[in-house]
Structures are given as C-alpha cells and as structure tokens.
C-alpha positions as CSV (number, residue, x, y, z in Angstrom):
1,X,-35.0,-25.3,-29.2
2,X,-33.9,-24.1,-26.1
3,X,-33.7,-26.0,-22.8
4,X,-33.0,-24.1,-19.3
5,X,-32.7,-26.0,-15.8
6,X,-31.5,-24.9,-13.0
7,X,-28.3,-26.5,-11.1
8,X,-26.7,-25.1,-8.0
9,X,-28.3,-21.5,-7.8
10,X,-26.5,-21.4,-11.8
11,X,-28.8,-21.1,-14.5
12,X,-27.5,-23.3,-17.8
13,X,-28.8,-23.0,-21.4
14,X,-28.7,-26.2,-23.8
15,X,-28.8,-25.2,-27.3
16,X,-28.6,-27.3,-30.6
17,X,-25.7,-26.6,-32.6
18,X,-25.6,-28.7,-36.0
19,X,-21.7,-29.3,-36.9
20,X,-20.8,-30.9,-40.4
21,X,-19.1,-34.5,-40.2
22,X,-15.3,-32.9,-40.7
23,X,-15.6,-30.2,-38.1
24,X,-17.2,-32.2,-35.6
25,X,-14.7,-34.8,-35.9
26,X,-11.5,-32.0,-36.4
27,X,-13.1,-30.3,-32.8
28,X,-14.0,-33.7,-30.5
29,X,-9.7,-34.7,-31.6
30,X,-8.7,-31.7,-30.7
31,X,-11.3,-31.6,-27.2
32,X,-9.5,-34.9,-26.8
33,X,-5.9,-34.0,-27.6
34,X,-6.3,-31.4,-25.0
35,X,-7.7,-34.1,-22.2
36,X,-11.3,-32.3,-21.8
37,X,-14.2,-33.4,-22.9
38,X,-16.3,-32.2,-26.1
39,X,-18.5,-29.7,-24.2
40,X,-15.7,-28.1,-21.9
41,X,-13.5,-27.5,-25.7
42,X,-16.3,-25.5,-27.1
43,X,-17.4,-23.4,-23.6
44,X,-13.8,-22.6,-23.4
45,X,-13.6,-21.5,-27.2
46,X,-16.8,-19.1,-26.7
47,X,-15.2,-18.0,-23.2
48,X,-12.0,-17.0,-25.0
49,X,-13.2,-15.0,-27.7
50,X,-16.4,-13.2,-25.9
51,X,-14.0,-12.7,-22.5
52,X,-12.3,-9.0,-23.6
53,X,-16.2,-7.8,-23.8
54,X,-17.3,-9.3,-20.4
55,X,-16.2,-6.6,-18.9
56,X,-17.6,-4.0,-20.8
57,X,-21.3,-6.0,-20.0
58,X,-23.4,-4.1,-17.4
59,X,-23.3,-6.0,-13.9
60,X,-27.0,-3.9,-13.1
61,X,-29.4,-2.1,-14.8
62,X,-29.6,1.7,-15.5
63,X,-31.7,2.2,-12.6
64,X,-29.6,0.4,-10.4
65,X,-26.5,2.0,-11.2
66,X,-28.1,5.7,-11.2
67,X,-28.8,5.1,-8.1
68,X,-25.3,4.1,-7.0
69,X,-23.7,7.0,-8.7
70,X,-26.0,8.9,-6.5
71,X,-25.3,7.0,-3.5
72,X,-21.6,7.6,-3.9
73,X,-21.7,11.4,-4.7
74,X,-24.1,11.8,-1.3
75,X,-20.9,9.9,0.6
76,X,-18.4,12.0,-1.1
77,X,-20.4,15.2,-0.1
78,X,-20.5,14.6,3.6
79,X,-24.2,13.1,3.6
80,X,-23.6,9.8,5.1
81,X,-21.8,9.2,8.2
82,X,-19.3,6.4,9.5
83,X,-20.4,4.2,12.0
84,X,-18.0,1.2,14.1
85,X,-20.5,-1.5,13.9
86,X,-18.7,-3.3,17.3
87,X,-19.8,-0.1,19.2
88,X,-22.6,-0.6,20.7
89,X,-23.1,3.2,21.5
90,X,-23.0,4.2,18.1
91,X,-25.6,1.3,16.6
92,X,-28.0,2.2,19.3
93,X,-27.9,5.7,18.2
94,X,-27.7,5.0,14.8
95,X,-31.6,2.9,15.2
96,X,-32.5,5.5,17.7
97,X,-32.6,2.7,21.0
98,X,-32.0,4.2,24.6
C-alpha cells in the first residue's frame, strides 16, 4: 500500500517495508549508534547508494529539453538579442511602448 501527502510544496511517499526480527533490530542499533532516528538511517542508506545515478535522471521531459536545445542553438546563432532590463529605453522597445 502506498500512502502520498503532501507537506511543504514536497511530495512524500510512505511505503511498507517488512524487515525480519534480526535486521530490524541490527538497523534501529545502528540508526541509534549513529544519533538519528530509524527513518533518517534507512533514507540516508537509499540516498547513498541511488546518489551516483541522480544525476544521470532527466530534470524535464524530451519535449522540454528539445526545446531548450533549440532555444540555445537560436542564441548561439545570433537569433535572440540582449537586452539591460534597468533600461527603460530598451524594455519599451523590446514590448513595442512609445
């Protein structure tokens, strides 16, 4: 069974996980030999060994990062121009104002 709820704008997933007696107990002494609590011990262990692989995850989808790719080639070419956002002139020209 799987529970989600949201807290602070952070989405959280509870899931079941069924330990035997000896590894439970081996993991909450160690949890507490470290000072943190249960919870905290086995997020850090899955942390730890998935962390080398976060950043080979995808931060957007294909769409998404065609689209940036495309962005970035237009910039390179010339296609975009550079604006000083604290100049008035160049904003109003930029939104076409008079």
């Amino acid at each position: 069974m799987q529970a989600t709820q949201r807290t602070h704008d952070i989405d959280r997933v509870q899931k079941l996980i069924t330990f035997s007696t000896k590894l439970y107990n081996t993991a909450v002494a160690r949890a507490n030999s470290l000072g943190i609590p249960f919870a905290e011990y086995i997020r850090h262990i899955v942390i730890d060994d998935i962390e080398e692989n976060i950043e080979n995850l995808p931060m957007v989808d294909e769409e998404t990062n065609k689209r940036i790719g495309e962005s970035l080639k237009a910039y390179k070419e010339g296609h975009y121009i550079e604006i000083d956002p604290t100049n008035e002139e160049q904003m109003n020209n930029l939104v076409d104002l008079k």
